[in-house]
N, C-alpha and C positions, 0 to 999 in steps of 0.2 A: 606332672603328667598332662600332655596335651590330649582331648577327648575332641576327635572331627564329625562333625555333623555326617550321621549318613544320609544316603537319599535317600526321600522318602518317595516308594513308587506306589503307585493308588492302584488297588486290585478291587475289582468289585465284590462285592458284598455277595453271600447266598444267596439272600432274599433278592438282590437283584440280577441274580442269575435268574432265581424262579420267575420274575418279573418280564424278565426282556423273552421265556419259552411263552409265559401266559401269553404276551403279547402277538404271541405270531399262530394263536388258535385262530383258526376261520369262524367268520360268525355260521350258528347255524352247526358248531361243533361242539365238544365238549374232551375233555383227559381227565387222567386222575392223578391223585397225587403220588402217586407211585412210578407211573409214565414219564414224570420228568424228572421225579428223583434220579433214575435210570439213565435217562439222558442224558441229565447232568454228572454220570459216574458216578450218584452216591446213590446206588441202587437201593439201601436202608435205610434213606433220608425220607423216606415217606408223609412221616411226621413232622418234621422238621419244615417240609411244604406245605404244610399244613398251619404250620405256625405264622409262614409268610406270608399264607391266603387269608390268615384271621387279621394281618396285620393292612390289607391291601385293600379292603372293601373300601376307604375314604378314599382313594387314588381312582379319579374314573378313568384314567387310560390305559387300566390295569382291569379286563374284564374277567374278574373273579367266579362270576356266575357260570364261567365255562367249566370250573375245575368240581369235580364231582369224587367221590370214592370210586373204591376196584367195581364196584356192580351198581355205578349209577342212583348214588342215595343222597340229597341235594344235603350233605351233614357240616355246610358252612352256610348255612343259608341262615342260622342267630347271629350271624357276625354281619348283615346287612341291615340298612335302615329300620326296616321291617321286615317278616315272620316273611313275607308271601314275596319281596322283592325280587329274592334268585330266581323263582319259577316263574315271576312275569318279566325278568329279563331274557330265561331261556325263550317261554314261550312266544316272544314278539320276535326270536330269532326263527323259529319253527318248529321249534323241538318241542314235544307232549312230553307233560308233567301228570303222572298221577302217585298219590299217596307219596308225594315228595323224593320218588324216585324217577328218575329220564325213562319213558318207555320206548324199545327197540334203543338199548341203551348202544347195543354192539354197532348198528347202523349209525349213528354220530360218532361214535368213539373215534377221536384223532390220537393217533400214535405217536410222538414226536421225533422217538426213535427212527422209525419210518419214514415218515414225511418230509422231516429236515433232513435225514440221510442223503434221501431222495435229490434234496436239492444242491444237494454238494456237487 
């Protein structure tokens, strides 16, 4: 029995799906992890976005500090160097931080659904 090599075609990873959305947040915004599950068609990958943002804090061309929960609550922010780094990331963007939630969280909120849509 002869076995032929198939091809092997390289498909990007999830995490680097969440990667390349994180990457096209505008500074000075913020999503959630549920925003790009959505985008990405796995609308109850939520979590799962979450797993790739705990994994992405060492990557700096990956601005993790944008991605926030459904109501603006900074709840990746132990996964940074330090306790205070997400919030003095946002806030050097512009964004107010109080009690480790984004305040006028709706007024930053980038859609990706939207906004890429948009750019189609």
């Amino acid at each position: 029995m002869v076995i032929k090599k198939k091809e092997i075609i390289h498909t990007p990873s999830f995490f680097e799906d969440v990667y390349q959305v994180v990457r096209m947040i505008p500074k000075g915004r913020v999503t959630n992890y549920g925003a790009i599950a959505k985008y990405l068609g796995t609308g109850l990958s939520s979590r799962m976005v979450g797993w790739a943002m705990n994994a992405a804090h060492l990557d700096h061309s990956i601005p993790a500090h944008r991605v926030v929960n459904r109501i603006g609550v900074l709840t990746g922010k132990h996964h940074f160097a330090t306790e205070s780094m997400m919030e003095e990331l946002l806030m050097a963007e512009g964004i107010e931080v109080k009690n480790d939630r984004v305040v006028n969280f709706e007024k930053y909120y980038w859609d990706p659904v939207v906004e890429l849509d948009l750019q189609k």
